[in-house]
Gaussian input, Z-matrix of N, CA and C with variables (Angstrom, degrees):
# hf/3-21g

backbone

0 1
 N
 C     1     B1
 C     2     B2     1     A1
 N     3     B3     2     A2     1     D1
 C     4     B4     3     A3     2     D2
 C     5     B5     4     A4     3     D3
 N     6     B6     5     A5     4     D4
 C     7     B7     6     A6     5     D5
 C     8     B8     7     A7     6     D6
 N     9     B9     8     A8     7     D7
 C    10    B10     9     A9     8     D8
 C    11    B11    10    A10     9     D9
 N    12    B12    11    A11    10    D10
 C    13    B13    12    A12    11    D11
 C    14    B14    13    A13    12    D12
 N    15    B15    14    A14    13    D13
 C    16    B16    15    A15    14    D14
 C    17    B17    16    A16    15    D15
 N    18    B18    17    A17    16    D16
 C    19    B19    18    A18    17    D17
 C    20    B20    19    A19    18    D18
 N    21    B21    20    A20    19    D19
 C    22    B22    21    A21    20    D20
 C    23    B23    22    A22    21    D21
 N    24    B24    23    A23    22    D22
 C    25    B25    24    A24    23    D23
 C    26    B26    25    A25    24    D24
 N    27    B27    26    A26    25    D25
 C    28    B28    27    A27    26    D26
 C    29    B29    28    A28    27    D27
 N    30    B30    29    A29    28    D28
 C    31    B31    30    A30    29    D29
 C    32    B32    31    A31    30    D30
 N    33    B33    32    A32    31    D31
 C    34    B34    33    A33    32    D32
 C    35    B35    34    A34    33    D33
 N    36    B36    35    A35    34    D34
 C    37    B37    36    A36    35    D35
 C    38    B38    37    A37    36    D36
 N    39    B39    38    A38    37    D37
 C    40    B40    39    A39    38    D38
 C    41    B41    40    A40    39    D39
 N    42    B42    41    A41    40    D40
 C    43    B43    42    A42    41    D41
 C    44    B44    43    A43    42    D42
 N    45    B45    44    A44    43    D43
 C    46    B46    45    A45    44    D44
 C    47    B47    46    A46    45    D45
 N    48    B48    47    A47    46    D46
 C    49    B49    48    A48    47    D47
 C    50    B50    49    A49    48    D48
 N    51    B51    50    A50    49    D49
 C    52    B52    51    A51    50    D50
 C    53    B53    52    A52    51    D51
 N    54    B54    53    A53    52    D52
 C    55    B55    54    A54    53    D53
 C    56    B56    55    A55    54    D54
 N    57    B57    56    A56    55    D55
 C    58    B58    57    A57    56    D56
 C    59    B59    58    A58    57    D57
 N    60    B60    59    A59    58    D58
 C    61    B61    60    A60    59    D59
 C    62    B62    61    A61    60    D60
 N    63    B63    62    A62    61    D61
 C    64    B64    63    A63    62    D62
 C    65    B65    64    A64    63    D63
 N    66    B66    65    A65    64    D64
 C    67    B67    66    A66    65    D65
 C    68    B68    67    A67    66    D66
 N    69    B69    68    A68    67    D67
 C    70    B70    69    A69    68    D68
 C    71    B71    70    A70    69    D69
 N    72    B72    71    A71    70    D70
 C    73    B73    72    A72    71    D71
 C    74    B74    73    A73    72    D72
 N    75    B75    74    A74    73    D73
 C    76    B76    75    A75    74    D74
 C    77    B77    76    A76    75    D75
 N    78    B78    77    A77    76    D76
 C    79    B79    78    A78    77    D77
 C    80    B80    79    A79    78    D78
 N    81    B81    80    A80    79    D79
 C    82    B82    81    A81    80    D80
 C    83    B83    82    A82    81    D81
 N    84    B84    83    A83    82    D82
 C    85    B85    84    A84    83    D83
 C    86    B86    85    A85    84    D84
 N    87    B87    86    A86    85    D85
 C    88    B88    87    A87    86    D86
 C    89    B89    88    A88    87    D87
 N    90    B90    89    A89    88    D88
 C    91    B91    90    A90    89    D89
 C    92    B92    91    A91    90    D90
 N    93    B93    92    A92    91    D91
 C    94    B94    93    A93    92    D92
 C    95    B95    94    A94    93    D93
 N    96    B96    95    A95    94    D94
 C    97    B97    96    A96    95    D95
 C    98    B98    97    A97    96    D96
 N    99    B99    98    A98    97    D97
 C   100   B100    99    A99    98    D98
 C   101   B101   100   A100    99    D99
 N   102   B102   101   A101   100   D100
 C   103   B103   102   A102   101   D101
 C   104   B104   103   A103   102   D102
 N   105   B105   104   A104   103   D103
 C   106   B106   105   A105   104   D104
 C   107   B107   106   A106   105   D105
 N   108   B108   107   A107   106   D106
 C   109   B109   108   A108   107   D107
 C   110   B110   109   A109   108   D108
 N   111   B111   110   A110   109   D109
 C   112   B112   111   A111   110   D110
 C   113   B113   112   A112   111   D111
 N   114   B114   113   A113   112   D112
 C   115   B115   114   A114   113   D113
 C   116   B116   115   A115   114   D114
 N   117   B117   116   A116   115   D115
 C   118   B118   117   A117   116   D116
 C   119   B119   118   A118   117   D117
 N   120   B120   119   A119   118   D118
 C   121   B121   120   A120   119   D119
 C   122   B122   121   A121   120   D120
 N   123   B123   122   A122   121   D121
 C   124   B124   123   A123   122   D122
 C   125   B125   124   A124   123   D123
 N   126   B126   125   A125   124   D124
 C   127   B127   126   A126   125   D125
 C   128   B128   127   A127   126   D126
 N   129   B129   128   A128   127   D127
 C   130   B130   129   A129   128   D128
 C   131   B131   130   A130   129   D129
 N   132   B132   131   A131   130   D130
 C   133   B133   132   A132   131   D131
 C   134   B134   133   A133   132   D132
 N   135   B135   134   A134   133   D133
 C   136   B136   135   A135   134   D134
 C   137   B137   136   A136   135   D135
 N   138   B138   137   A137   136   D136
 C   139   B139   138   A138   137   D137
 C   140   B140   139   A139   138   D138
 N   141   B141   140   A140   139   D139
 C   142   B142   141   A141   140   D140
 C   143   B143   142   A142   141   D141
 N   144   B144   143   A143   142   D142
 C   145   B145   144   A144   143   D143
 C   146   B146   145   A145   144   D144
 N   147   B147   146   A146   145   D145
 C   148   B148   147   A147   146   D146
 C   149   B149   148   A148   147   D147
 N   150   B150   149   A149   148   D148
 C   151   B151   150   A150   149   D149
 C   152   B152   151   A151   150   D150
 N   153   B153   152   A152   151   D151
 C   154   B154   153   A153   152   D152
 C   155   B155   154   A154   153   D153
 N   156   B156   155   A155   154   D154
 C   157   B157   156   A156   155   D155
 C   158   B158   157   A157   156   D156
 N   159   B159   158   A158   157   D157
 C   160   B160   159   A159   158   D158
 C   161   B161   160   A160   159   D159
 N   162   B162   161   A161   160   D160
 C   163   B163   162   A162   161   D161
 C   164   B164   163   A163   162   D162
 N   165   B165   164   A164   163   D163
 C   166   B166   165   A165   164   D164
 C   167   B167   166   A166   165   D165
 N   168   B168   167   A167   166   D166
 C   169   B169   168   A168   167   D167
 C   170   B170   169   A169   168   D168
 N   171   B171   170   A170   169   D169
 C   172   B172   171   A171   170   D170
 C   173   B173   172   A172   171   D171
 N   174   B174   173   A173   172   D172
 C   175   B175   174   A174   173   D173
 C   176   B176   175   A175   174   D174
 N   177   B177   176   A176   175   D175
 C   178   B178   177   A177   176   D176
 C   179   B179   178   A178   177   D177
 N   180   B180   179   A179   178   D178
 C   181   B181   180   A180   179   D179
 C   182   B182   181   A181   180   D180
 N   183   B183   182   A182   181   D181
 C   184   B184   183   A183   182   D182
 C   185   B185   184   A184   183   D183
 N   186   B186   185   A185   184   D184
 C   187   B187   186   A186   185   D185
 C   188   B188   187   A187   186   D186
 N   189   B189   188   A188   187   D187
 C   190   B190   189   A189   188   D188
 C   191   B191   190   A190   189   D189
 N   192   B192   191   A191   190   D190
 C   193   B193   192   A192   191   D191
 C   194   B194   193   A193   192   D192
 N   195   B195   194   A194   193   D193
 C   196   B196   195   A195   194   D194
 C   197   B197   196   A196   195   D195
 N   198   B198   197   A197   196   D196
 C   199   B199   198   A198   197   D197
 C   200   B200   199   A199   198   D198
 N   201   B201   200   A200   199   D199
 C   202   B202   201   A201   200   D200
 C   203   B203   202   A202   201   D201
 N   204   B204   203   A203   202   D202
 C   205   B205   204   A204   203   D203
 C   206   B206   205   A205   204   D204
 N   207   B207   206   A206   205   D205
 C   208   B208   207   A207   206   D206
 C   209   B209   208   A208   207   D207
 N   210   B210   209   A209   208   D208
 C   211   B211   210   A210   209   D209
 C   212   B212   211   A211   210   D210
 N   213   B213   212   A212   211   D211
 C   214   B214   213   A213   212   D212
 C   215   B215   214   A214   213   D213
 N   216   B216   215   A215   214   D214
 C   217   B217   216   A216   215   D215
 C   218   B218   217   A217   216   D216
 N   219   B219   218   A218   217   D217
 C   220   B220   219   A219   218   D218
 C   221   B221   220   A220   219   D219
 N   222   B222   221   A221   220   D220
 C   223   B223   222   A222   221   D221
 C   224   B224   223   A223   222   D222
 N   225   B225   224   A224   223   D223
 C   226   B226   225   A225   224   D224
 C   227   B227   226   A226   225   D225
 N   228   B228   227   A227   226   D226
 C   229   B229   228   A228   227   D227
 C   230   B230   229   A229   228   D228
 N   231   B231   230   A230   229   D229
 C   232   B232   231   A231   230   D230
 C   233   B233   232   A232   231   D231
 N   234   B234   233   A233   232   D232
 C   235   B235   234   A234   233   D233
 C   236   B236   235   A235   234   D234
 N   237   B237   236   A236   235   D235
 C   238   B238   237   A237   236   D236
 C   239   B239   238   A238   237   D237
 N   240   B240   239   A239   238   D238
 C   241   B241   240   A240   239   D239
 C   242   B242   241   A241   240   D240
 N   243   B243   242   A242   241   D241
 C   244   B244   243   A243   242   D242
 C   245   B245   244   A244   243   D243
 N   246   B246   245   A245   244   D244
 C   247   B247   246   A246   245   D245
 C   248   B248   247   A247   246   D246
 N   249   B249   248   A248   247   D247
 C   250   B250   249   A249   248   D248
 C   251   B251   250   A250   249   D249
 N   252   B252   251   A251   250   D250
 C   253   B253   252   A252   251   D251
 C   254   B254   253   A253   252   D252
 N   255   B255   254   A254   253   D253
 C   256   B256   255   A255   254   D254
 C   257   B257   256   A256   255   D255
 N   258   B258   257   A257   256   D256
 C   259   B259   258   A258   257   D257
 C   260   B260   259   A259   258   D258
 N   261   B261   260   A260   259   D259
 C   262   B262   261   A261   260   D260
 C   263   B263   262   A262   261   D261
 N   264   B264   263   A263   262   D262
 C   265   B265   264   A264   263   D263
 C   266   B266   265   A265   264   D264
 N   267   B267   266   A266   265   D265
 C   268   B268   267   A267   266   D266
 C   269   B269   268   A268   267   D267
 N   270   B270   269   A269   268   D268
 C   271   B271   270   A270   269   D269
 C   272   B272   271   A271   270   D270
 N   273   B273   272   A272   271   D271
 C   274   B274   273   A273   272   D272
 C   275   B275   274   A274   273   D273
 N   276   B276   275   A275   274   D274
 C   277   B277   276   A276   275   D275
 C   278   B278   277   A277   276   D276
 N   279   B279   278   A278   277   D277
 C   280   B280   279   A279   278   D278
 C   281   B281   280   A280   279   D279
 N   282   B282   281   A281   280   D280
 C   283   B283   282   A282   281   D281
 C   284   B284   283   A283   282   D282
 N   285   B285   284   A284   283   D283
 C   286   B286   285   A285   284   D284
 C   287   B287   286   A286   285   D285
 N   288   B288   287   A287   286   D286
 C   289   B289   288   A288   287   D287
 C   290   B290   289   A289   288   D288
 N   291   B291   290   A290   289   D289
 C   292   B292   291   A291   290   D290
 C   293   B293   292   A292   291   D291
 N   294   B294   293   A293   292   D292
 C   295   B295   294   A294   293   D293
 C   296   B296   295   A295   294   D294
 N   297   B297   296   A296   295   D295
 C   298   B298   297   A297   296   D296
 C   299   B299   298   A298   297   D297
 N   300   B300   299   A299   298   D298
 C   301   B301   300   A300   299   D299
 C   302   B302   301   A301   300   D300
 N   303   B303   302   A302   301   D301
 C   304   B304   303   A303   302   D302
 C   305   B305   304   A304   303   D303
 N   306   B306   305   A305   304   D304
 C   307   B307   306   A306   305   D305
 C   308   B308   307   A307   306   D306
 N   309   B309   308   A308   307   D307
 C   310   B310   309   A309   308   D308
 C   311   B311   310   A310   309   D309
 N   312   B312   311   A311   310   D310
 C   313   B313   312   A312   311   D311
 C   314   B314   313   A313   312   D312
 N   315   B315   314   A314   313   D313
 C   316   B316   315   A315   314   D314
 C   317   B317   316   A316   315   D315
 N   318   B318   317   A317   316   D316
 C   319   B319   318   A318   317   D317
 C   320   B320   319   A319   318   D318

   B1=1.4480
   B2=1.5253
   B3=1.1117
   B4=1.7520
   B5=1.4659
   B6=1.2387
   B7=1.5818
   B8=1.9111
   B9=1.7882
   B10=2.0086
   B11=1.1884
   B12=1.3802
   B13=1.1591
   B14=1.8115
   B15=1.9391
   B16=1.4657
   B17=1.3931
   B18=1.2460
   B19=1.9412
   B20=1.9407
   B21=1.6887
   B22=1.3462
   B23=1.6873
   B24=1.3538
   B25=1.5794
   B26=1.9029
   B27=1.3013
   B28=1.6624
   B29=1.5266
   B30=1.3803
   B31=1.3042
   B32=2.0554
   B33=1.3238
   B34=2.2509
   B35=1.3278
   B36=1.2699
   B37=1.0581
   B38=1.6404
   B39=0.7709
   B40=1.4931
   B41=1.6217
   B42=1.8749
   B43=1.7873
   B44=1.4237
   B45=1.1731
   B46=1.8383
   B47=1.6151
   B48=1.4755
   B49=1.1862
   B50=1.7647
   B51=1.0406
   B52=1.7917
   B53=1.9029
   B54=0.8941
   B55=1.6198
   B56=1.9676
   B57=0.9546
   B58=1.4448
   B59=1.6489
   B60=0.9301
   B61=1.6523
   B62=1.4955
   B63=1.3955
   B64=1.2939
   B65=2.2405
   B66=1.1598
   B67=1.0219
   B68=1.6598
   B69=1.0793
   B70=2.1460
   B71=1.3909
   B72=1.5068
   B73=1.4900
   B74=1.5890
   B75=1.4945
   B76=0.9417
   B77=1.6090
   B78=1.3413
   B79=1.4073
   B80=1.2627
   B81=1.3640
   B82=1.5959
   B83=1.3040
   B84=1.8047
   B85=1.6146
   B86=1.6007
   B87=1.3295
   B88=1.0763
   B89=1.4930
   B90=1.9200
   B91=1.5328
   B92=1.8452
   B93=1.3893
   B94=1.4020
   B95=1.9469
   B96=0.6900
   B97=1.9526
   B98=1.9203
   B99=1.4123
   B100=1.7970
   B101=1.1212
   B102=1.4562
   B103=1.3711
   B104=1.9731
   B105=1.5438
   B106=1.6401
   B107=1.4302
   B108=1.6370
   B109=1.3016
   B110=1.6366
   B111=1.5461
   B112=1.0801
   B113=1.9754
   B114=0.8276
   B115=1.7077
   B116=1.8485
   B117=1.2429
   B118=0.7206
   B119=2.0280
   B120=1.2780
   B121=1.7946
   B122=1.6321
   B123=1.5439
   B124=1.1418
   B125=1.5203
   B126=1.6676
   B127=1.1417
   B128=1.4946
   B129=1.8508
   B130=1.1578
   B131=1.8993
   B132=0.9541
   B133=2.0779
   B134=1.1250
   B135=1.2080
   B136=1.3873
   B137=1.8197
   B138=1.2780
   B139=1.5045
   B140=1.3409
   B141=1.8407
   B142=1.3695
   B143=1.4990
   B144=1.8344
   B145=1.3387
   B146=2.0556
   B147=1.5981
   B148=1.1315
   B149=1.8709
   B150=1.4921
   B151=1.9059
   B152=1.8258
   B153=1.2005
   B154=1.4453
   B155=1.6201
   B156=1.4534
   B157=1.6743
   B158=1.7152
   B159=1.1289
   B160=1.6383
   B161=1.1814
   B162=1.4076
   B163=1.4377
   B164=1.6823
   B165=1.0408
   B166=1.4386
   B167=1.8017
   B168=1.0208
   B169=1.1291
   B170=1.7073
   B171=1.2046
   B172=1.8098
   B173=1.2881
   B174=1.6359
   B175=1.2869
   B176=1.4034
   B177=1.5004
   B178=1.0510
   B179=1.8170
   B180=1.2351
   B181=1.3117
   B182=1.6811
   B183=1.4991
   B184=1.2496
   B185=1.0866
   B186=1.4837
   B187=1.1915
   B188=1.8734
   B189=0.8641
   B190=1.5811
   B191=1.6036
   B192=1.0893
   B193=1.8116
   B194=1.5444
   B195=1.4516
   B196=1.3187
   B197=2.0530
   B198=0.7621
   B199=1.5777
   B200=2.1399
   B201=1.2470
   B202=1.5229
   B203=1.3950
   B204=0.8673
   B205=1.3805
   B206=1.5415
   B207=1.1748
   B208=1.4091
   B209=1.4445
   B210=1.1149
   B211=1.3276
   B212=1.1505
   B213=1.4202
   B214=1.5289
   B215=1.9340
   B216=1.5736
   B217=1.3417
   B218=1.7605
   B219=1.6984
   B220=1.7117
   B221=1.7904
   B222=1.4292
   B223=1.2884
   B224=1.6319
   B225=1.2512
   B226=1.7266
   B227=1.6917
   B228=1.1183
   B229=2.0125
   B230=1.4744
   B231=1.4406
   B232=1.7538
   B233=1.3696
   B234=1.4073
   B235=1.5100
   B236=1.2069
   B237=1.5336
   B238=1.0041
   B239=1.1413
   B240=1.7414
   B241=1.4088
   B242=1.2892
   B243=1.0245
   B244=1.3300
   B245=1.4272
   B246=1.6425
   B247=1.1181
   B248=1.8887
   B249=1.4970
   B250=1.6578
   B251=1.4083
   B252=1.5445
   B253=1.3089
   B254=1.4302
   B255=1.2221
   B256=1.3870
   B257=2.0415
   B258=1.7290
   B259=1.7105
   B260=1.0138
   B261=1.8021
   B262=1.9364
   B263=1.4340
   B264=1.3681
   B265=1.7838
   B266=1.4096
   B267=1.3156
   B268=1.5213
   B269=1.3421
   B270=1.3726
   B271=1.8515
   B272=1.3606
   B273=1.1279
   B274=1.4023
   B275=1.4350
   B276=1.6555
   B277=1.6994
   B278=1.2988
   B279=1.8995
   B280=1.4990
   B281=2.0383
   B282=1.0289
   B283=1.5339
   B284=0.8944
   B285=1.2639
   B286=1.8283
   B287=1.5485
   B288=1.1390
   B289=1.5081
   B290=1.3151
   B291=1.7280
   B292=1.5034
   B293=1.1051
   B294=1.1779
   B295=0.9626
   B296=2.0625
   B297=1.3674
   B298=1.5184
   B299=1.8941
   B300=1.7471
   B301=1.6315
   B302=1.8514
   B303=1.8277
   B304=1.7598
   B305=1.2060
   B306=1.3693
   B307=1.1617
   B308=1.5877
   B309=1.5881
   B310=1.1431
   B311=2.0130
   B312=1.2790
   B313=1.2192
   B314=1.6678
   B315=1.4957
   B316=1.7256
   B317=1.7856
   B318=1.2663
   B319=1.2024
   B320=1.5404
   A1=111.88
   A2=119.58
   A3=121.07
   A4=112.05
   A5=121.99
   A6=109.66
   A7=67.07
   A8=84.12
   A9=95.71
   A10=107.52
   A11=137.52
   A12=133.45
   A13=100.88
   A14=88.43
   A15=89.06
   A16=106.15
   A17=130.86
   A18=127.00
   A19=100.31
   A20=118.75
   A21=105.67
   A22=95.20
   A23=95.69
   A24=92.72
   A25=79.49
   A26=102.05
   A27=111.92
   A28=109.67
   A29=105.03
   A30=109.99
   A31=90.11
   A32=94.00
   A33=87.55
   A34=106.04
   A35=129.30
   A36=151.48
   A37=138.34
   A38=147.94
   A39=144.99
   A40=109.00
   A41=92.36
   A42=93.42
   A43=118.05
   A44=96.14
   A45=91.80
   A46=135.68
   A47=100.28
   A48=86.46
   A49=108.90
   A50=104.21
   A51=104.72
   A52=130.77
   A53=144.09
   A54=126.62
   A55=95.69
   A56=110.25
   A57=138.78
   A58=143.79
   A59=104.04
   A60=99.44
   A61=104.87
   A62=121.93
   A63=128.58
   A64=125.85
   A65=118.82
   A66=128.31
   A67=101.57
   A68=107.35
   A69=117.65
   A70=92.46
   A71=127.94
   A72=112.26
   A73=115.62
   A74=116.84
   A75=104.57
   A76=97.58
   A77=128.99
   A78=127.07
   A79=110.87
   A80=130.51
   A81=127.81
   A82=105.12
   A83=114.70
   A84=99.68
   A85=93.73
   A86=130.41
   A87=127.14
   A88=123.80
   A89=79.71
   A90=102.84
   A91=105.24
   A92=114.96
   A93=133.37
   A94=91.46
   A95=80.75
   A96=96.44
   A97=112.14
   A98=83.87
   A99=81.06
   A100=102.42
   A101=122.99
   A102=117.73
   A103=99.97
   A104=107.83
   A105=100.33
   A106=102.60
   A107=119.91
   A108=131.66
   A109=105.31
   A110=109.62
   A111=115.27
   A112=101.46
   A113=127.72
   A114=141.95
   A115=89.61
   A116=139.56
   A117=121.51
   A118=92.06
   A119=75.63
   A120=114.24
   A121=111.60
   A122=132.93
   A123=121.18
   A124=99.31
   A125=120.73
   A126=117.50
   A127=90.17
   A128=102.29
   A129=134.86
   A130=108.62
   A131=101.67
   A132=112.71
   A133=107.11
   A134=162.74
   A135=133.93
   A136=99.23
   A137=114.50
   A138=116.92
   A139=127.82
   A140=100.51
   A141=133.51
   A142=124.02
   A143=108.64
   A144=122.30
   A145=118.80
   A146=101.02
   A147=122.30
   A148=101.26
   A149=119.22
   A150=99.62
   A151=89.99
   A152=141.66
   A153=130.91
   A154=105.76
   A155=118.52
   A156=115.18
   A157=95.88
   A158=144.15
   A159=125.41
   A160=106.69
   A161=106.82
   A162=117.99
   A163=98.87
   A164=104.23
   A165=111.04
   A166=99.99
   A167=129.11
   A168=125.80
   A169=117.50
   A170=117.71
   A171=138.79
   A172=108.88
   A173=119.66
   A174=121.38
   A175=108.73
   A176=126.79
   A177=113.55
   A178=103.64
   A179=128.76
   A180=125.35
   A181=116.75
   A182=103.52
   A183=107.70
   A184=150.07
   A185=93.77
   A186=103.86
   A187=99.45
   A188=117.72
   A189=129.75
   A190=115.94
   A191=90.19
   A192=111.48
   A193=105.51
   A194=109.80
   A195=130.58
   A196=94.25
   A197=98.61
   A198=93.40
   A199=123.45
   A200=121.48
   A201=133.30
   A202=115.41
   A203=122.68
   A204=144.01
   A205=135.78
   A206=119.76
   A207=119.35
   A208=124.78
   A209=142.18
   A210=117.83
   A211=144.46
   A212=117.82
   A213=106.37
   A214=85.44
   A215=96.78
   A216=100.79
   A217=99.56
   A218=101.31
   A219=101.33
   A220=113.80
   A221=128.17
   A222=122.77
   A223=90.64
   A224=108.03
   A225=99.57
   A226=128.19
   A227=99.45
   A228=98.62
   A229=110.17
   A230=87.57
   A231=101.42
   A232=107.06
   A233=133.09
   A234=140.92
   A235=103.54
   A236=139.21
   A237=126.48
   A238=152.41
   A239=139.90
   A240=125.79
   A241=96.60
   A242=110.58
   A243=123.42
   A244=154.53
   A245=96.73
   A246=117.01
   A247=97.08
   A248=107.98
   A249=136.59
   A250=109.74
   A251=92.69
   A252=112.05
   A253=93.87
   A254=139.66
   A255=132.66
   A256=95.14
   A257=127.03
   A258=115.74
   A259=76.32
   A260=66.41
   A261=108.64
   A262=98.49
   A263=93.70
   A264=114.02
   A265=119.65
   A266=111.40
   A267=117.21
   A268=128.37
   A269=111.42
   A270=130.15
   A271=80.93
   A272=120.65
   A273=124.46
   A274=110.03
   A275=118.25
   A276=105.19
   A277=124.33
   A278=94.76
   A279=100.77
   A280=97.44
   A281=97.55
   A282=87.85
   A283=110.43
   A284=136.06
   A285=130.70
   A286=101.74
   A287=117.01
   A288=114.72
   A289=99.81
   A290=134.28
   A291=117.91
   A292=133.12
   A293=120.26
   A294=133.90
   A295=122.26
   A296=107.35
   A297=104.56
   A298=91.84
   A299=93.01
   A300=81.47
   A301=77.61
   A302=100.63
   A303=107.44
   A304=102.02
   A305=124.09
   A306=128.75
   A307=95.94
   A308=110.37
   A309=127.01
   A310=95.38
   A311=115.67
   A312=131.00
   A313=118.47
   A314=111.83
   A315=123.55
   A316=99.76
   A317=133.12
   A318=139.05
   A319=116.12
   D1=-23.26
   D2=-177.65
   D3=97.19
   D4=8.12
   D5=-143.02
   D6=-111.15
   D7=141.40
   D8=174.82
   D9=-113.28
   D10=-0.96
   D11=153.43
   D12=-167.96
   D13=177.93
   D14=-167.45
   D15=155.31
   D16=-159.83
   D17=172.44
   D18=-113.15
   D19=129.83
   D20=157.04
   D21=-93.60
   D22=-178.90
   D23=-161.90
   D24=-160.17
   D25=128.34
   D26=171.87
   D27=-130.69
   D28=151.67
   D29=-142.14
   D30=-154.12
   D31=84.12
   D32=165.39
   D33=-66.78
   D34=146.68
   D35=118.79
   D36=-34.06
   D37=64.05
   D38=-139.14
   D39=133.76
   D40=132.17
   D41=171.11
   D42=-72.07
   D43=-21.01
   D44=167.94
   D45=-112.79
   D46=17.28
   D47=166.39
   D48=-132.17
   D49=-171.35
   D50=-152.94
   D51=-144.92
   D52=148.28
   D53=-171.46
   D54=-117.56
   D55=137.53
   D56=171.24
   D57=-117.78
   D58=90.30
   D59=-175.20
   D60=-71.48
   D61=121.79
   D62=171.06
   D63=-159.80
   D64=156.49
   D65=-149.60
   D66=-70.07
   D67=134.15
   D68=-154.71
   D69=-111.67
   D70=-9.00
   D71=-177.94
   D72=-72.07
   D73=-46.69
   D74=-166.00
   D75=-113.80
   D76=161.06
   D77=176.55
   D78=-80.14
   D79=-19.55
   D80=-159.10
   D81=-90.05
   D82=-6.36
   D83=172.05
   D84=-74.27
   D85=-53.63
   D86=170.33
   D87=8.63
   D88=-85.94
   D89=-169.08
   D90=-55.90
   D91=-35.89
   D92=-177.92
   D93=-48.94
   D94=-82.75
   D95=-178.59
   D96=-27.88
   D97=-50.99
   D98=168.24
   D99=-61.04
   D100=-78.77
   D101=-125.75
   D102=-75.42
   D103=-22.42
   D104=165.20
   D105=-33.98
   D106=-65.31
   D107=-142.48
   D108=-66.49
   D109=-44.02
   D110=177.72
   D111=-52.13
   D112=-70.55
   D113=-170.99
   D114=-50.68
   D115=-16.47
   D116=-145.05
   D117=-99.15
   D118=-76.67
   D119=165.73
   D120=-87.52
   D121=96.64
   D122=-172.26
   D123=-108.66
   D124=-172.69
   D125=-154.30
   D126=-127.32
   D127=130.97
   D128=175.65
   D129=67.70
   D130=42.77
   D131=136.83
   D132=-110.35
   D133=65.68
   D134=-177.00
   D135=-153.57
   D136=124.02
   D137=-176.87
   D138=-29.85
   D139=-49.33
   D140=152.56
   D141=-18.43
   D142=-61.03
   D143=177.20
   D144=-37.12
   D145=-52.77
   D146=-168.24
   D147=-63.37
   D148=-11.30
   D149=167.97
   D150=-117.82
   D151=-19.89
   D152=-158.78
   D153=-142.53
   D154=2.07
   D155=178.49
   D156=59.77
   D157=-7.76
   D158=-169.75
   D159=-142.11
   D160=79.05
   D161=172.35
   D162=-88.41
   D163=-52.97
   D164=-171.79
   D165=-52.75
   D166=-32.00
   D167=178.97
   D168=-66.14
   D169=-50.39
   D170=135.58
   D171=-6.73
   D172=-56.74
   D173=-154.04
   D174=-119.54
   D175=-1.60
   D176=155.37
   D177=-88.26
   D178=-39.47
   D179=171.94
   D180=-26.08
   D181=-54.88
   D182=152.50
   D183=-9.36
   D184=-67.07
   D185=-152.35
   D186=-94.81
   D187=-51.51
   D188=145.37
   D189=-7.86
   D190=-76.65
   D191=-171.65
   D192=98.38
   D193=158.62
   D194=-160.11
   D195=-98.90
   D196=-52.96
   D197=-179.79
   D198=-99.53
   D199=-175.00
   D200=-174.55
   D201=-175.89
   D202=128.40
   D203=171.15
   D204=-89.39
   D205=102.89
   D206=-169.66
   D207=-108.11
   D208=134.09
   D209=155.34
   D210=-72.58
   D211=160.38
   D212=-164.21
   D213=-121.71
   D214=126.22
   D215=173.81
   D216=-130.25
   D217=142.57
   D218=174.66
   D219=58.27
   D220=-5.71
   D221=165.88
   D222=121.20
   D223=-16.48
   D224=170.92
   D225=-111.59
   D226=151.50
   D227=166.96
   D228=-44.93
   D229=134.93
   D230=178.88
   D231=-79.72
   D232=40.54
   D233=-170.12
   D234=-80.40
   D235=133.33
   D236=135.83
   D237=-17.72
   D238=-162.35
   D239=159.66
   D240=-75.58
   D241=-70.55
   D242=-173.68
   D243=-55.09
   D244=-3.78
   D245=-167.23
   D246=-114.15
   D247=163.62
   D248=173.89
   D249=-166.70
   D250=155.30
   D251=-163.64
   D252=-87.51
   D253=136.53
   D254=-167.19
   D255=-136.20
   D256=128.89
   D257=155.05
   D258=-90.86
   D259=160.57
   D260=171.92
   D261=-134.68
   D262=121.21
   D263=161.46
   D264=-99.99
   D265=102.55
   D266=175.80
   D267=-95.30
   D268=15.63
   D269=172.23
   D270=-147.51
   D271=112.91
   D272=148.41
   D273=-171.97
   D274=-152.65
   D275=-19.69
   D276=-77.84
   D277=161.28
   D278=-167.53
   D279=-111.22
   D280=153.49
   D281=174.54
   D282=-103.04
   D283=10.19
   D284=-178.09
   D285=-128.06
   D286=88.87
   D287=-172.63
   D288=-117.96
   D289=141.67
   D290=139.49
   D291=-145.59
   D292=154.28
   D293=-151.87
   D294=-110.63
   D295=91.53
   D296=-154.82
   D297=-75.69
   D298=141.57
   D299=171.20
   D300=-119.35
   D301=155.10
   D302=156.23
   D303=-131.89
   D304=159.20
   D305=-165.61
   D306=-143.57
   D307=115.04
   D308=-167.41
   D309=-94.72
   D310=127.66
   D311=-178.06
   D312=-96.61
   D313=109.49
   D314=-171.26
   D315=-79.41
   D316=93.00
   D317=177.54
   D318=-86.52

C-alpha cells in the first residue's frame, strides 16, 4: 500500500471468533490462554447451549474481543519480539471466516 506508518486495525468477523495479541515464543502461553478460557467459559452450562451447543464459544469470543490495533512504524508492525497477532476460533472450524484488516494512514 505505500503507507510508512499509521494504525493497522483487525477486525474477525464472527460472534465467535476473535483477534489476540499474544507472546509466539513459547506455545504454553498459548496452551495457558486456552485452558484459562476453558475454566473460564466451559462447555455446555450456558442458556445459549440449549438453541446452538456454543455458548461458551459466544463468551469466550467475548471475552477476547473481535478486533486489535497495531502500529505501523517504518512500513512494519509495531510488534514486539515476542509478540503475534494470533485468530481464535471457538466454534469451529469454520471455512468461511474473515477477517477485515484497515490501515489507518499517519500523514
Amino acid at each position: 500500500s505505500g503507507i510508512r506508518n499509521g494504525l493497522v486495525n483487525l477486525y474477525a468477523q464472527g460472534a465467535t471468533a476473535a483477534i489476540m495479541i499474544q507472546e509466539n515464543w513459547d506455545d504454553s502461553v498459548q496452551t495457558d490462554v486456552i485452558n484459562l478460557l476453558r475454566k473460564l467459559a466451559p462447555n455446555g452450562v450456558w442458556l445459549h447451549d440449549a438453541q446452538d451447543g456454543n455458548g461458551d464459544a459466544h463468551l469466550k469470543s467475548g471475552l477476547v474481543g473481535p478486533s486489535e490495533t497495531v502500529p505501523l512504524i517504518d512500513g512494519q508492525l509495531g510488534l514486539s519480539t515476542w509478540q503475534n497477532i494470533f485468530f481464535c476460533e471457538f466454534d469451529g472450524p469454520r471455512s468461511n471466516r474473515r477477517i477485515v484488516c484497515t490501515i489507518l494512514a499517519d500523514e
